[in-house]
C-alpha positions in Angstrom: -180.1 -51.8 -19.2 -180.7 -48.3 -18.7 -179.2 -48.7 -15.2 -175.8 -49.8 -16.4 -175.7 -47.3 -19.3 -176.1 -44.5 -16.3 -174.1 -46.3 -13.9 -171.3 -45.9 -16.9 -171.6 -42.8 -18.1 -171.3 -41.6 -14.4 -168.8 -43.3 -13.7 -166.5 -42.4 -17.4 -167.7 -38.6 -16.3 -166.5 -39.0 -13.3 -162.8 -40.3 -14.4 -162.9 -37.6 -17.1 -163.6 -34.7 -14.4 -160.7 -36.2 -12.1 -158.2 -36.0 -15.1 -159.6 -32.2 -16.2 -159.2 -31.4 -12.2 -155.3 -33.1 -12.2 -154.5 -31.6 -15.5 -155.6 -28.3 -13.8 -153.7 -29.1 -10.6 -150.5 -30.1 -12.5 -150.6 -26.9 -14.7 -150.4 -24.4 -11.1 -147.9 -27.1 -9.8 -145.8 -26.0 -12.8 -146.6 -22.6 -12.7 -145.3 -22.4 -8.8 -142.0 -24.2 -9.7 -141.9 -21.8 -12.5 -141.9 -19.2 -10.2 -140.2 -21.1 -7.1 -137.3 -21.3 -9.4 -137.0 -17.6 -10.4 -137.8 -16.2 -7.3 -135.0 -18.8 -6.0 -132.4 -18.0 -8.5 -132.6 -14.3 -7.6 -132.0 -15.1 -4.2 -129.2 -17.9 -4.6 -127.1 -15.3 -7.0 -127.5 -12.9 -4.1 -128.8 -9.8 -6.4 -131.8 -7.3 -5.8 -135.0 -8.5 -7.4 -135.3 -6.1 -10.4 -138.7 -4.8 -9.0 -137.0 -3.4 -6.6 -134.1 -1.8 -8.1 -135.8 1.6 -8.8 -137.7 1.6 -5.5 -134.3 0.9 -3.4 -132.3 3.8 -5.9 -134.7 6.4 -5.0 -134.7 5.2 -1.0 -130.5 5.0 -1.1 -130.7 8.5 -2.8 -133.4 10.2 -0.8 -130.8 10.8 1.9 -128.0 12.8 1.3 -125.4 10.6 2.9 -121.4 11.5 2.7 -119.3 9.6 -0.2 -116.3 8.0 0.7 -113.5 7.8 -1.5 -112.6 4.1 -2.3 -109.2 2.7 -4.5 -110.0 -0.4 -5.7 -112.6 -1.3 -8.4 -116.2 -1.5 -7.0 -117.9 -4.2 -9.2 -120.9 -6.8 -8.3 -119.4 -9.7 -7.1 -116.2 -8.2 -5.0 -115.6 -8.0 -2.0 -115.9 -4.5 -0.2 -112.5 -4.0 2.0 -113.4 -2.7 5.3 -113.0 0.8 5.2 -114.1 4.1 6.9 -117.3 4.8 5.2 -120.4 4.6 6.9 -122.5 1.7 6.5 -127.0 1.5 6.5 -129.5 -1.1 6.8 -131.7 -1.5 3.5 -135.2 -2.3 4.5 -136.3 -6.2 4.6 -139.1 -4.6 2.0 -136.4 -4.3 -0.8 -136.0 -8.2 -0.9 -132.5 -8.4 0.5 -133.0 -8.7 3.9 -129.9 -8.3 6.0 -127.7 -6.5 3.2 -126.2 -3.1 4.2 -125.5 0.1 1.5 -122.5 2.6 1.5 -121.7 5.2 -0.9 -118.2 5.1 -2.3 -116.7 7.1 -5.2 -120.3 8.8 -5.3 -121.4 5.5 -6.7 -124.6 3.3 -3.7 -123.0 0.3 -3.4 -125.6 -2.8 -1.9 -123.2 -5.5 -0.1 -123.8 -8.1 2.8 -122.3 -6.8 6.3 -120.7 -10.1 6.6 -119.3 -11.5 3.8 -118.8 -8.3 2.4 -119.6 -9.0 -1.0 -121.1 -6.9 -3.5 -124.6 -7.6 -4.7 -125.2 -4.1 -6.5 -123.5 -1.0 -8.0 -125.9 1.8 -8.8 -124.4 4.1 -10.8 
């Protein structure tokens, strides 16, 4: 009798430490689609990740680079007409790999080289 009330309680303790150690599991599953899902909708829209916004301001501004003057309006989400103003690499370490900054109407503007659009204005 003793036997089966051991053989039992292991074996209920056991089931009830599998369930603790899913419940566990399915809690950081959530937590990294939580954060899957942010750190994917910042990438999908394109922008800068907003811990980087001050780093890549003061990087942009620590150069004096020329400012180019530029007619049309120079919003996120526009396309930048090619143009005679200089373009620079920002640094994979801003989280927008492959994007290119200009300064137009004395304004850094953040833009892919190839599509052209407009992913940030600083002002």
């Amino acid at each position: 009798m003793l036997g089966r009330i051991l053989a039992v309680a292991l074996t209920v303790g056991g089931a009830m430490s599998s369930t603790a150690a899913l419940a566990q599991s399915d809690a950081a599953v959530a937590a990294g689609v939580i954060t899957g899902l942010a750190v994917g909708a910042a990438v999908a829209t394109g922008g800068i990740p907003v811990e980087h916004h001050a780093p890549l301001r003061t990087y942009i501004y620590s150069e004096p680079r020329p400012s180019y003057v530029y007619s049309d309006e120079v919003v996120v989400g526009r396309t930048l007409a090619p143009g005679p103003y200089e373009s620079y690499p920002v640094p994979d370490r801003y989280g927008v790999p492959g994007h290119h900054y200009t300064i137009v109407n004395n304004r850094a503007v953040v833009y892919h080289p190839t599509t052209r659009r407009i992913i940030h204005v600083y002002d």
